[in-house]
VOVEXVEX-961394 format. One record per residue (C-alpha): residue number from 0; y, x, z negated; residue in one letter. Coordinates in steps of 0.1 Angstrom, whole numbers, plus 2048, in hexadecimal, padded with zeros to 3 digits. Layout:
REM residues N
R; NUM; Y; X; Z; A
...
REM end
This chain:
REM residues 294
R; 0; B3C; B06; EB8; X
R; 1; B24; B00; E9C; X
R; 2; B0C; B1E; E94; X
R; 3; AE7; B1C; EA2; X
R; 4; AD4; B0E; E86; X
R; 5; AAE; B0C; E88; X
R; 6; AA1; AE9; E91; X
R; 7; A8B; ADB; E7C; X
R; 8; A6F; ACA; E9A; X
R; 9; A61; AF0; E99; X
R; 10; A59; AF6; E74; X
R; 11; A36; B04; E70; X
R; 12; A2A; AE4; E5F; X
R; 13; 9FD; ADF; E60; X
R; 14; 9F8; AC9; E75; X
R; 15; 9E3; AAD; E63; X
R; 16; 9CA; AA7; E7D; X
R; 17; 9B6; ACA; E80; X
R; 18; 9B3; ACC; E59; X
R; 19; 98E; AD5; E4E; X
R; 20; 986; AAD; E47; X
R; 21; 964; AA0; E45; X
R; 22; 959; A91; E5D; X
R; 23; 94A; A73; E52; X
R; 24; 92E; A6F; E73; X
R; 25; 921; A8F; E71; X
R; 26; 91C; A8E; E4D; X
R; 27; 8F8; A8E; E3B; X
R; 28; 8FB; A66; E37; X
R; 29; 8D4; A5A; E38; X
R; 30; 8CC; A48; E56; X
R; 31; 8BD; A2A; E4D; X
R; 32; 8A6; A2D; E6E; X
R; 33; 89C; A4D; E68; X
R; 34; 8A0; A4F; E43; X
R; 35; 879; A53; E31; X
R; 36; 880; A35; E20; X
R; 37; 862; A1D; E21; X
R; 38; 85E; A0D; E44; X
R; 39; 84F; 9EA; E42; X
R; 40; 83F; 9E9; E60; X
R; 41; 82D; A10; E57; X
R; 42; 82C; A0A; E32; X
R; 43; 80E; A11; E1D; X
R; 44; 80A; 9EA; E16; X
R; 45; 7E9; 9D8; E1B; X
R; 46; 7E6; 9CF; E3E; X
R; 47; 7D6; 9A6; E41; X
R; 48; 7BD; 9B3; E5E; X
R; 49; 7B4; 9D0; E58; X
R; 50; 7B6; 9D3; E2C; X
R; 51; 795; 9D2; E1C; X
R; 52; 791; 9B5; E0B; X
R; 53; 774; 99A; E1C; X
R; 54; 776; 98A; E3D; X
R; 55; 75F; 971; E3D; X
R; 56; 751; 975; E5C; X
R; 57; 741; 99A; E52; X
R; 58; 73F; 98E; E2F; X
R; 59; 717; 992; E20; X
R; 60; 712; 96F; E1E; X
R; 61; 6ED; 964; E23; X
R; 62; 6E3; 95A; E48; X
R; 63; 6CD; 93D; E43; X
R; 64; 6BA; 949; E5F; X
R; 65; 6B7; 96D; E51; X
R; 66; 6B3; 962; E2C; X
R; 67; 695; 968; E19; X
R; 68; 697; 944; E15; X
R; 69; 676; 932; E18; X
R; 70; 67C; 925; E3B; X
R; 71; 66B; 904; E45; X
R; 72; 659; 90F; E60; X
R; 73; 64E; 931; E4E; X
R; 74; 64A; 926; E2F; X
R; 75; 625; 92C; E20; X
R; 76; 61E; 908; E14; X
R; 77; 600; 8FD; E28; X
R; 78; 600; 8ED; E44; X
R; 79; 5F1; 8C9; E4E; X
R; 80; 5DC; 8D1; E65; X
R; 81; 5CE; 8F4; E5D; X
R; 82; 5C4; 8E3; E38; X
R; 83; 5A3; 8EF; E2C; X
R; 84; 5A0; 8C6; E2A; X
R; 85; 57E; 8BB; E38; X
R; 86; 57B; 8AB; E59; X
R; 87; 564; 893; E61; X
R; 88; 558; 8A4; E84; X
R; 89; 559; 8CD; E75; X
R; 90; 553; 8C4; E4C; X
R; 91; 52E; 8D5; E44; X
R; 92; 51D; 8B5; E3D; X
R; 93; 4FC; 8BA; E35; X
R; 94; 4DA; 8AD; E3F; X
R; 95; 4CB; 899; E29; X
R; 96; 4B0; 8B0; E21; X
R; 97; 4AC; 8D2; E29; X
R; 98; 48D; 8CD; E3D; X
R; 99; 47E; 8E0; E5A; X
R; 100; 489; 8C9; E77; X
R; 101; 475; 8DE; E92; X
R; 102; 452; 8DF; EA4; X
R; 103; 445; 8D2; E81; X
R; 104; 452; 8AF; E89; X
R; 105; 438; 894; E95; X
R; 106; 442; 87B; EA8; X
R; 107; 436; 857; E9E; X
R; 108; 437; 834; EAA; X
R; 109; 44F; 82A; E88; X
R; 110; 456; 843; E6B; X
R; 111; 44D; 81D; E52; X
R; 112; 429; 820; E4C; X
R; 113; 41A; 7FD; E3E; X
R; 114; 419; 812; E1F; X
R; 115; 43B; 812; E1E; X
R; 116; 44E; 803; DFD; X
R; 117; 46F; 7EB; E03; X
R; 118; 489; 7D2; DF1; X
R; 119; 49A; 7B6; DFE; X
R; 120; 4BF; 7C0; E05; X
R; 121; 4D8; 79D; E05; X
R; 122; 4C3; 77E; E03; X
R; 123; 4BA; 763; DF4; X
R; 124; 495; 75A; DFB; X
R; 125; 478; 772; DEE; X
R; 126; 466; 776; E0D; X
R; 127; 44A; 798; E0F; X
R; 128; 45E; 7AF; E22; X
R; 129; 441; 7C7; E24; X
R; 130; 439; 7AE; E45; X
R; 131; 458; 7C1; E55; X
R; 132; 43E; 7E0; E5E; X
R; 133; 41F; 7DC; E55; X
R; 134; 414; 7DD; E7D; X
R; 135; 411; 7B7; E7F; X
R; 136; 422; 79A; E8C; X
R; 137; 425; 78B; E71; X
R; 138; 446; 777; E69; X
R; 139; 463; 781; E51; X
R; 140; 47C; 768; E4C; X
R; 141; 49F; 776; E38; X
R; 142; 4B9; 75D; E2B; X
R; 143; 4D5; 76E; E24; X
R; 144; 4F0; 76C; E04; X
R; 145; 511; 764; E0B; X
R; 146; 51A; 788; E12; X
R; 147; 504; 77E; E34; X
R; 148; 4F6; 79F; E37; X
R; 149; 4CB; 798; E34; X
R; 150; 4B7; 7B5; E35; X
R; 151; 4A1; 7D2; E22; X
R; 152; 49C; 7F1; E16; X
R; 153; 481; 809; E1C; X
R; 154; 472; 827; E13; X
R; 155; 459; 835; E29; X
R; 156; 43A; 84B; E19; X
R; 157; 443; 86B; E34; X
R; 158; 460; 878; E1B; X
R; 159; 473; 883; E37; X
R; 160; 47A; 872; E56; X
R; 161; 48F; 86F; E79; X
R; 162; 492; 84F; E8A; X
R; 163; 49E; 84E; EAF; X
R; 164; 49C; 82A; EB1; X
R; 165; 494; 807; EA8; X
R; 166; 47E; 7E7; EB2; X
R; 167; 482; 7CC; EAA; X
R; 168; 466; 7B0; EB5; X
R; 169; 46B; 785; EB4; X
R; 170; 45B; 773; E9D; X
R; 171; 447; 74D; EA0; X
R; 172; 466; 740; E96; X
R; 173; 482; 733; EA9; X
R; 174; 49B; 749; EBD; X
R; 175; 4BA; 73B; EAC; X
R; 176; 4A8; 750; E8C; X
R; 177; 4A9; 775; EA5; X
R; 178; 4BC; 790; E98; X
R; 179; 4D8; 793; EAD; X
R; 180; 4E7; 7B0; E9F; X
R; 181; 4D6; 7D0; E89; X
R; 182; 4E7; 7EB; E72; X
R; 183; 4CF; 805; E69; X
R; 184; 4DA; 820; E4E; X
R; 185; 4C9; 83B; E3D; X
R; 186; 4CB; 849; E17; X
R; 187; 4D8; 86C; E19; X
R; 188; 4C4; 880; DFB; X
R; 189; 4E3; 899; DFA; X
R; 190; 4FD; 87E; DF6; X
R; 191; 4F0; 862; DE6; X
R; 192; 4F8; 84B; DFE; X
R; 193; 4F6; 839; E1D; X
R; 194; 500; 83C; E3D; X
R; 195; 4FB; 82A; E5F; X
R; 196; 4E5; 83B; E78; X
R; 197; 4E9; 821; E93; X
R; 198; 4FA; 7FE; E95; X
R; 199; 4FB; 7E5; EB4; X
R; 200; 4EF; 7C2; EC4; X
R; 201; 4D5; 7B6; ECB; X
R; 202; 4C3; 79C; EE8; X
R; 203; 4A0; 793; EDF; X
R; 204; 487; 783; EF9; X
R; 205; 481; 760; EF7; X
R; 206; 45E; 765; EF2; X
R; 207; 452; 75E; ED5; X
R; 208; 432; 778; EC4; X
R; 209; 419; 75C; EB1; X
R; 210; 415; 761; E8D; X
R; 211; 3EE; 75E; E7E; X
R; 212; 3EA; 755; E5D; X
R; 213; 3EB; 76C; E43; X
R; 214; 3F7; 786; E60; X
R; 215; 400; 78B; E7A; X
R; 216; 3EF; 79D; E9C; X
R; 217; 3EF; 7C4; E9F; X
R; 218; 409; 7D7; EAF; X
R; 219; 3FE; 7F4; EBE; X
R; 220; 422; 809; EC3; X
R; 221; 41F; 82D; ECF; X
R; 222; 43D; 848; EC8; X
R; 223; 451; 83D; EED; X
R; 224; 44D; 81A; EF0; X
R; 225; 442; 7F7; EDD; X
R; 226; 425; 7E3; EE0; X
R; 227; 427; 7D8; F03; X
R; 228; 416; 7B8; EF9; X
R; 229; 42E; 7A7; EE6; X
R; 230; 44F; 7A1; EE5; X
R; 231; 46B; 7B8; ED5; X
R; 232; 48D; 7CB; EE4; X
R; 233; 489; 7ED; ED9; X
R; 234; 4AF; 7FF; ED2; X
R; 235; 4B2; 82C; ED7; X
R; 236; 4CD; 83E; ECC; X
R; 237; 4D3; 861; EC5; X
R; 238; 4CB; 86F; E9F; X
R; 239; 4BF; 891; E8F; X
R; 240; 4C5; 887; E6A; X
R; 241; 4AE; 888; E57; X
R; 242; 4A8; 869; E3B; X
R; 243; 490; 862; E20; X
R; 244; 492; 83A; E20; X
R; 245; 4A9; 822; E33; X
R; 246; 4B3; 801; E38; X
R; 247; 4B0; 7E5; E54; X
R; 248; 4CF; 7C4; E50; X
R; 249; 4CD; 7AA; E6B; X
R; 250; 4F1; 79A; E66; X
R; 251; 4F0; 773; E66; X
R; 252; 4E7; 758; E4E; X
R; 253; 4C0; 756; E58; X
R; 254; 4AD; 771; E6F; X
R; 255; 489; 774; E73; X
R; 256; 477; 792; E81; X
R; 257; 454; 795; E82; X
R; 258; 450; 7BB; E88; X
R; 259; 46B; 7D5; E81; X
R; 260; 467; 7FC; E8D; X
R; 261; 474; 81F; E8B; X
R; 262; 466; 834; EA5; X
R; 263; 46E; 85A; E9C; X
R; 264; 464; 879; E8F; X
R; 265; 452; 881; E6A; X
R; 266; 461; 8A4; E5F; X
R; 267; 44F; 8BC; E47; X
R; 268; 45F; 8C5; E29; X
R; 269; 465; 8E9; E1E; X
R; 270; 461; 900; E03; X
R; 271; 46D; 8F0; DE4; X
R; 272; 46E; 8D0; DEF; X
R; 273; 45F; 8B3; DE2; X
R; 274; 43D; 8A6; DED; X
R; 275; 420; 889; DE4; X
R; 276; 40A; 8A1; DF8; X
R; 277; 403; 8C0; E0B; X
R; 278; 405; 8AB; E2B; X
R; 279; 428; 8A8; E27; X
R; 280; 432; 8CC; E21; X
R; 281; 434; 8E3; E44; X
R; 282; 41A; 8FC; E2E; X
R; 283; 401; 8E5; E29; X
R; 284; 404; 8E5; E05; X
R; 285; 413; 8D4; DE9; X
R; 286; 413; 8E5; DCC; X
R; 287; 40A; 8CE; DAF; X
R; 288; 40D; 8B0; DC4; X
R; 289; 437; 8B4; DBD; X
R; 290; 442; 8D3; DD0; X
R; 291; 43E; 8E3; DF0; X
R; 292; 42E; 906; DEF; X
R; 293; 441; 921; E06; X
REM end
């Protein structure tokens, strides 16, 4: 038999498998989850919503409302209505003259003395118009101009007078003549102008007052009513001007009056004021026959 020789399965050969090998898993490979490379999600890039740069919504634009803006309704141009702008009812017209309109007033049956000085105002004729108050009945025919509006101016001798009224009496002529309508204005000193105290119609009796050749007959008027013995409408209205002449227009193409008056008040003037004499100055005298004294 052959000799026991060693088998070669048993031979102290390494094994392959337990050799020190790396192992590639556990080794120091960077995770790529965990690794500190730049995450994009966590990285230091500017983030839309919440990086600095302007939103518009908190942006510093100007708020029209809050803008120093003049603002319409704020704005310091002036207003319309609050204008320093006079107004016809508040403005500070003045009187006239600056007369003492108190207890120094004296009431009278018509501020136009026969005294009184006049002009004819729009017509065509040259009649006297002095025969519109000189206390008769004597007639005063007016043919107008074109502009149809006959009348006259007159400045009393009081310098400074009130009328409350008017009256106006018929004439000897016929009634188609009457005034049917009066405008009565006053010059305002202050202004240089006129204006119109009182306006309205008029309806005259029927009766006729007789006219006597060269005049007329006498009224006798007193302060609160016409001569009750002849015929005249007599007009009131409210007044506290005061005037230094006025004028009387009967509109139409031909009026005829016989008597025209102003019932009212003659003022006193002031210190200062101008005067023909001291009766017309509330001290009693007129200094050099041209100026009220104090």
């Amino acid at each position: 038999t052959p000799a026991p020789t060693p088998a070669p399965t048993p031979a102290p050969t390494p094994a392959p498998t337990p050799a020190p090998v790396p192992d590639p898993t556990p080794a120091p490979v960077p995770d790529p989850t965990s690794a500190p490379t730049p995450n994009p999600t966590l990285a230091p890039t500017p983030n839309p919503t919440s990086a600095p740069s302007p939103q518009p919504t908190p942006a510093p634009v100007p708020d029209p409302t809050l803008a120093p803006t003049s603002n319409p309704t704020l704005a310091p141009s002036p207003a319309p209505t609050p204008a320093p702008s006079p107004t016809p009812t508040e403005a500070p017209v003045p009187s006239p003259m600056p007369f003492n309109t108190g207890p120094t007033g004296t009431a009278v049956a018509t501020v136009l003395d026969p005294d009184s000085t006049s002009t004819r105002v729009g017509i065509t004729n040259t009649p006297d118009t002095t025969r519109a108050y000189d206390a008769t009945t004597s007639k005063l025919l007016l043919k107008a101009n074109p502009a149809g509006q006959p009348g006259f101016d007159v400045t009393p001798v009081w310098p400074q007078t009130i009328v409350h009224g008017i009256r106006v009496y018929t004439s000897s002529d016929s009634i188609s003549r009457d005034p049917t309508y009066f405008i009565l204005s006053g010059w305002n000193d202050v202004n240089g102008e006129w204006q119109v105290i009182a306006e309205g119609g008029l309806s005259l009796p029927s009766g006729r007052n007789s006219h006597r050749n060269p005049l007329g007959h006498i009224t006798l008027s007193t302060p609160t009513q016409g001569d009750p013995d002849f015929y005249h409408e007599e007009v009131l209205f409210e007044n506290t001007q005061l005037y230094s002449k006025y004028r009387v227009i009967f509109p139409g193409t031909e009026r005829c009056v016989s008597q025209v008056e102003l019932p009212g008040l003659k003022i006193c003037s002031g210190a200062g004021v101008n005067c023909a004499e001291s009766a017309h100055c509330c001290s009693g005298m007129c200094l050099g026959g041209t100026t009220c004294s104090a």
